[in-house]
C-alpha positions in Angstrom: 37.2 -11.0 11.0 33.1 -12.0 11.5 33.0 -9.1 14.2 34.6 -6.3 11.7 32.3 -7.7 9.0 29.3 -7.1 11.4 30.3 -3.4 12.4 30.7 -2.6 9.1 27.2 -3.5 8.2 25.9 -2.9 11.3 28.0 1.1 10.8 26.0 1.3 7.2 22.6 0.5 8.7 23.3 3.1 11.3 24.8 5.9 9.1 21.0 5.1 6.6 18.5 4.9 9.3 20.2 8.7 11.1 20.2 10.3 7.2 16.5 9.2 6.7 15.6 10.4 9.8 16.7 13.7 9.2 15.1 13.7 5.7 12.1 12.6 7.3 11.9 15.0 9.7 13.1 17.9 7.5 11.1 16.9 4.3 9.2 19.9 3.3 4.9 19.5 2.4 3.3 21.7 -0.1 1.3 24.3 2.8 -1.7 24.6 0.8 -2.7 20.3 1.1 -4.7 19.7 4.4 -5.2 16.4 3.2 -1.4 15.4 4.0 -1.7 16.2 7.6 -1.7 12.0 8.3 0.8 11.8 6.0 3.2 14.7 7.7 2.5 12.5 11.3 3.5 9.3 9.4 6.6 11.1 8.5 7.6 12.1 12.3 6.8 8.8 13.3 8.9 6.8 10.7 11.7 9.9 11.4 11.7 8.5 15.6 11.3 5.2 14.3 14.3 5.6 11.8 16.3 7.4 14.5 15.0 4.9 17.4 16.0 2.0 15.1 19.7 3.3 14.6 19.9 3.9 18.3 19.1 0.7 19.4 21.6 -1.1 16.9 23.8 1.2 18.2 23.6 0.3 22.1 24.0 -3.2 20.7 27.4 -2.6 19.5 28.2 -0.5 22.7 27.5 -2.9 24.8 29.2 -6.4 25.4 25.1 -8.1 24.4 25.6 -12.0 24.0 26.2 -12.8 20.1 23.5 -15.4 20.1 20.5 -15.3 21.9 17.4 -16.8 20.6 14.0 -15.4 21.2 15.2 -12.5 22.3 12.8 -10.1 23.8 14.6 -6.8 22.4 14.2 -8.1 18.8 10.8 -9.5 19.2 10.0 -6.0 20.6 11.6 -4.2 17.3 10.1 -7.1 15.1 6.3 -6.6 16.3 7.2 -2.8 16.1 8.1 -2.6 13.2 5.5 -4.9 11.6 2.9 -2.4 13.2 5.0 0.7 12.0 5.3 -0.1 8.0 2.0 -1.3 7.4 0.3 2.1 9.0 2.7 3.9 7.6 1.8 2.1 4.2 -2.0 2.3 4.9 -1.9 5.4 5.6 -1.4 6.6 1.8 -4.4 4.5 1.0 -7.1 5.3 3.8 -5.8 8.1 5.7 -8.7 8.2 8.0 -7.9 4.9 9.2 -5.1 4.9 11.2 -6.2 6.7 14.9 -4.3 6.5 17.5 -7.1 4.5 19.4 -6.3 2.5 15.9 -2.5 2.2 16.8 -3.7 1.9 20.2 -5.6 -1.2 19.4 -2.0 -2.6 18.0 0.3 -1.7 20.0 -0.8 -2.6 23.6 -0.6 -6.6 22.9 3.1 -5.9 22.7 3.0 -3.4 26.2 1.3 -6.1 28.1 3.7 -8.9 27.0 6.7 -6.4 28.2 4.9 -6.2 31.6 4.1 -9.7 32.3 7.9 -10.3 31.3 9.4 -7.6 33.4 7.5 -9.5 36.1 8.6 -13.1 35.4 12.0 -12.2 35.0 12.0 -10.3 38.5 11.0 -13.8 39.9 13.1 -16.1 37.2 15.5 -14.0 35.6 16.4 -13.2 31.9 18.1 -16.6 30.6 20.1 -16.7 27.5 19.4 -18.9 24.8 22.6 -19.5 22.9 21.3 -22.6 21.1 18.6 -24.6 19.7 19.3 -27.6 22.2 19.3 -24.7 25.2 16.0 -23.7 23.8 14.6 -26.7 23.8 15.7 -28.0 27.4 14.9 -24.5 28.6 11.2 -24.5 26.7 9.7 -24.6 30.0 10.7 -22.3 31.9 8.5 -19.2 32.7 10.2 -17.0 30.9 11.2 -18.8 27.9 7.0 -19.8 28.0 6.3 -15.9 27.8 8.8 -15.4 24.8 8.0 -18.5 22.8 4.2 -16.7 23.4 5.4 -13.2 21.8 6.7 -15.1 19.1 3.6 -17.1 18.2 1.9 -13.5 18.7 4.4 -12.2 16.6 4.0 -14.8 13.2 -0.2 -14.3 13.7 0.5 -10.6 13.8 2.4 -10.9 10.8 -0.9 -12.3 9.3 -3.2 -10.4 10.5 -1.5 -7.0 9.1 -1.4 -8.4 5.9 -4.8 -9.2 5.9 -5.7 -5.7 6.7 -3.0 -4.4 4.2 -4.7 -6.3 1.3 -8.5 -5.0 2.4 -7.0 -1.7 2.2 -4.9 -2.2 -1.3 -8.3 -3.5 -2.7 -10.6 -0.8 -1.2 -8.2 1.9 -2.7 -8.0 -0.1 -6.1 -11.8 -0.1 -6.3 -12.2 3.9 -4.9 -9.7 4.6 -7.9 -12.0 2.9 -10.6 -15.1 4.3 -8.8 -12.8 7.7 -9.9 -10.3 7.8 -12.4 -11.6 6.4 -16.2 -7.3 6.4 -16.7 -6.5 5.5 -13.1 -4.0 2.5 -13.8 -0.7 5.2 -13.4 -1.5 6.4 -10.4 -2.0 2.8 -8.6 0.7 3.5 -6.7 2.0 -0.4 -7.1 5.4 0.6 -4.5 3.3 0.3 -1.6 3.0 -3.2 -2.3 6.3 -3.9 -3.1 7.1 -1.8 0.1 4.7 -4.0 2.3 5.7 -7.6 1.0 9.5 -7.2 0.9 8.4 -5.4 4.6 6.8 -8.9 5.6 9.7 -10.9 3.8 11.9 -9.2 5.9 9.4 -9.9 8.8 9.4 -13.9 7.7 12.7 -13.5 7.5 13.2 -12.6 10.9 10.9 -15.4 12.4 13.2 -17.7 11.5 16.3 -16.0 12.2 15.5 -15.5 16.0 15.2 -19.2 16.4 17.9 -20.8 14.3 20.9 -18.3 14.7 23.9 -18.2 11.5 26.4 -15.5 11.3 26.1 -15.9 7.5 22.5 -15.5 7.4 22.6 -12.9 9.9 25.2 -10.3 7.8 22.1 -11.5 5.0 19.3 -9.9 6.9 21.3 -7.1 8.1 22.3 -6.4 4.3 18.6 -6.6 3.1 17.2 -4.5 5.8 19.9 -1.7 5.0 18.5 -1.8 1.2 14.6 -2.3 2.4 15.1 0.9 4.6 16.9 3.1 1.8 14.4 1.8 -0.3 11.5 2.4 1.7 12.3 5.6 2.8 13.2 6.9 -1.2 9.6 5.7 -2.1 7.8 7.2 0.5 8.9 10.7 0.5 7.5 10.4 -3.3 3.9 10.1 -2.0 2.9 14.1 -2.4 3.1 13.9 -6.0 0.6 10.9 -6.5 -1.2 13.0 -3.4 -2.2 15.7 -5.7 -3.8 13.6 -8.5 -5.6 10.9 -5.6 -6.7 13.5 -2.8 -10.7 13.5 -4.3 -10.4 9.7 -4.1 -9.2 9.4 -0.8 -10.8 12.8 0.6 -14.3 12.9 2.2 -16.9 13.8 -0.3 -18.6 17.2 0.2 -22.0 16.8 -1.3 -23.3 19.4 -3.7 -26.8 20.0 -4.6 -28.3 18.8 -7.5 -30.4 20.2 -10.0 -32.0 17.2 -11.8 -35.3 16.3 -11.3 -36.5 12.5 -10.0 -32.6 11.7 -9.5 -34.4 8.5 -8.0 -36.2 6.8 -10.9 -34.8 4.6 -14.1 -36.4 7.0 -16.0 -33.6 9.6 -14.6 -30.4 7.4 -15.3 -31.9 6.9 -18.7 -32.4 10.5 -19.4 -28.5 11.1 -17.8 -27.3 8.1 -19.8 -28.6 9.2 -23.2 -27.1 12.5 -22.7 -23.5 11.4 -21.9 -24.0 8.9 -25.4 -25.3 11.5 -27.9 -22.4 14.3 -26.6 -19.7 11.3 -26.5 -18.7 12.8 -23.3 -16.7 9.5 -22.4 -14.0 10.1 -25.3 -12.7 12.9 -23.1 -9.5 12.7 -22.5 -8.8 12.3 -18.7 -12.2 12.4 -17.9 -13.2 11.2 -13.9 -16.8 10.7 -12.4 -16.2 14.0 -10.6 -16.0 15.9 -14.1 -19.2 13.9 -15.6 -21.6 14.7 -12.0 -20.7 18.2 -12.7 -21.6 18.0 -16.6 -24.8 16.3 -15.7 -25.3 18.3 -12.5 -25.8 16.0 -10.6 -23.9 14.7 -7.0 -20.8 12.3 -7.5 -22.4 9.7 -4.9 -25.4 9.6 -6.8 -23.5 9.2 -10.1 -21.3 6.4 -8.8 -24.6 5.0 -7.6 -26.1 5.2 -10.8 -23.6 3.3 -12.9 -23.3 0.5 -9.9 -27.0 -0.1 -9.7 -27.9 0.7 -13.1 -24.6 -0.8 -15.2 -23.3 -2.9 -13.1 -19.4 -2.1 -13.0 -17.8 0.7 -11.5 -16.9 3.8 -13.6 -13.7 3.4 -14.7 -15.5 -0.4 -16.5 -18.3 1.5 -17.5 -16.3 4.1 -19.7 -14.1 1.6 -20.8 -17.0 -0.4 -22.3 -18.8 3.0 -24.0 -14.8 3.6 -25.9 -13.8 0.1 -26.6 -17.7 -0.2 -28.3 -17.0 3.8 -29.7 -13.8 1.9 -30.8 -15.0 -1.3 -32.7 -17.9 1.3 -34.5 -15.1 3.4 -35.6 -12.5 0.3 -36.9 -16.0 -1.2 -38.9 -16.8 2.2 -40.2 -13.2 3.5 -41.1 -11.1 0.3 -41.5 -7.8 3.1 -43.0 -7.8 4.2 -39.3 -4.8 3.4 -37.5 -5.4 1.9 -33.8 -3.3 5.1 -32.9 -5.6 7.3 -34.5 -8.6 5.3 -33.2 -7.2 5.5 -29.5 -7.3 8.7 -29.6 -10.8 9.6 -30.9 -12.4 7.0 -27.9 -10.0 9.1 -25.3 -6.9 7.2 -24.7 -3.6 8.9 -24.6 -1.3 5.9 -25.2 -2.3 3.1 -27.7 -0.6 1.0 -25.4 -3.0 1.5 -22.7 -5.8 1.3 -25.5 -4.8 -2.0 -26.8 -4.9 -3.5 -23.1 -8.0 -1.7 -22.2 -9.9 -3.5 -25.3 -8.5 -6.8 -24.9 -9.8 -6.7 -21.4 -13.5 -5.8 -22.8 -13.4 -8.0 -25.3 -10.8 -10.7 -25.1 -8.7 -10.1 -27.7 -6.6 -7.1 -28.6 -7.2 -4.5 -31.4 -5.0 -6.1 -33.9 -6.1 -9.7 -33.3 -9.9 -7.8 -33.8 -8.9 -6.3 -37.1 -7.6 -9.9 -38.6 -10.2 -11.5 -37.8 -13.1 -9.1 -39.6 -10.3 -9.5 -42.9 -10.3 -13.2 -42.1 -14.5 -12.7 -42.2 -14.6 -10.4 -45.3 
């Protein structure tokens, strides 16, 4: 009965790594984005990966493989892999210039040199099964055992180490986007994260599983990495739509030449300031730094520099003060406005997103705002 159970499982994690493959490997890009040519490589990769994956749990079924071994090297291989795989896959849609293969490189040879020093050991010592946590404990010593309670340590302060460079990268991308978009909270592309910590779950998940062994808990994991890689592989082929709105935020910026005199001075940010305040040109609709440099002719970099110097914030804070305090004039000059109306006339589309955007300047949302002046009058 347990072994059926685990073909079956083991059948449906198969039959949804092959499909994805094929989807990954087949999924068509838009020809006229150069920007997507990481993204297009991540896809091949993840498509072997997928396939590489399914072939492995395959041979495992073939062949008569002990049902319990703890600390296996074959799973700490796919483990550390796979740790390495989603989160470069993942930061790739955030930085694609940062993964290189020198980059992956850099990763990946850690794991090469354990499987050589190994290969070695075992040639001298063998390749011991561990069936139990007694026999892992009485065999702790042994060469071989030594080298793969090594790769698992390696494998928990990998685990760490990826998500430290997966959170630099979330908060980098977060802050390029407010740098950007004055509206960029829909296109924060919040999957990824859910992708990378149900990913390291998994990965948590897995520590403990090679060390203390159930068939219950076993069918579990199986079970949740047949969802995670449905899942995963659903979300990701999604990326070339939120490409097309975040390609001038993740892009190299091409510098254009500007036009405004002593684009160095306070005097000059004053002079651009005053001009984006009379024309109101922040209660546009949409609006991103990339629009306003070419309104006031001048580069994006020395925009964004502008507002972080001069203001303080990032754009996407700096617009949202100039509406909410465009806002609160309007509500104290035309209390019959409704906060719809008034949403719109500052540049939001959704009051929603208008209501959240002032409580965050202010503290308190528009409604609250409007009490309180009654409460006052």
């Amino acid at each position: 009965m347990d072994s059926s159970i685990t073909l079956y499982v083991n059948t449906t994690l198969i039959i949804s790594c092959l499909v994805f493959a094929i989807v990954f490997f087949a999924f068509p890009l838009p020809p006229n984005l150069k920007g997507l040519k990481s993204y297009k490589v991540s896809l091949r990769t993840l498509g072997a990966a997928y396939f590489l994956f399914a072939f492995l749990v395959l041979i495992s079924e073939a062949i008569d493989e002990p049902e319990v071994d703890l600390l296996s090297v074959i799973n700490l291989n796919i483990s550390s892999l796979q740790a390495i795989l989603f989160t470069m896959a993942l930061v790739i849609l955030l930085n694609p210039a940062k993964v290189t293969r020198k980059y992956l490189l850099k990763h990946v040879s850690p794991i090469i040199a354990f499987d050589l020093v190994y290969t070695l050991v075992a040639l001298r010592w063998g390749n011991p099964e561990i069936s139990n946590l007694d026999a892992l404990v009485k065999l702790s010593l042994i060469p071989p055992i030594v080298i793969r309670e090594c790769f698992w340590l390696f494998f928990v302060i990998q685990l760490g180490y990826l998500t430290t460079i997966f959170i630099r990268e979330v908060k980098n991308y977060d802050k390029a986007l407010d740098d950007y978009f004055s509206d960029g909270y829909k296109i924060h592309i919040r999957w990824v994260s859910i992708c990378y910590y149900s990913a390291l779950s998994l990965g948590i998940f897995g520590v403990f599983m090679m060390c203390l062994f159930s068939f219950v808990w076993e069918i579990v994991f199986t079970l949740c990495c047949v969802v995670y890689y449905v899942g995963f592989g659903a979300c990701y082929i999604q990326y070339p739509r939120t490409f097309i709105k975040i390609e001038p935020v993740i892009s190299p910026v091409i510098p254009i030449p500007e036009v405004h005199l002593k684009v160095n001075n306070r005097f000059s940010w004053t002079e651009l300031k005053s001009k984006v305040l009379k024309e109101k040109y922040y209660t546009r609709m949409g609006v991103n730094i990339e629009d306003m440099a070419q309104y006031l002719k001048v580069g994006r970099t020395t925009l964004s520099g502008f507002i972080n110097k001069e203001e303080g914030v990032n754009f996407n804070s700096w617009i949202r003060r100039l509406r909410i305090d465009e806002a609160i004039r309007l509500l104290q000059e035309n209390p019959e406005y409704s906060l719809s109306q008034i949403s719109e006339m500052v540049g939001y589309s959704e009051p929603s997103n208008f209501s959240r955007q002032f409580k965050t300047e202010t503290g308190i949302s528009p409604s609250e705002w409007c009490q309180q002046k009654r409460i006052l009058a």
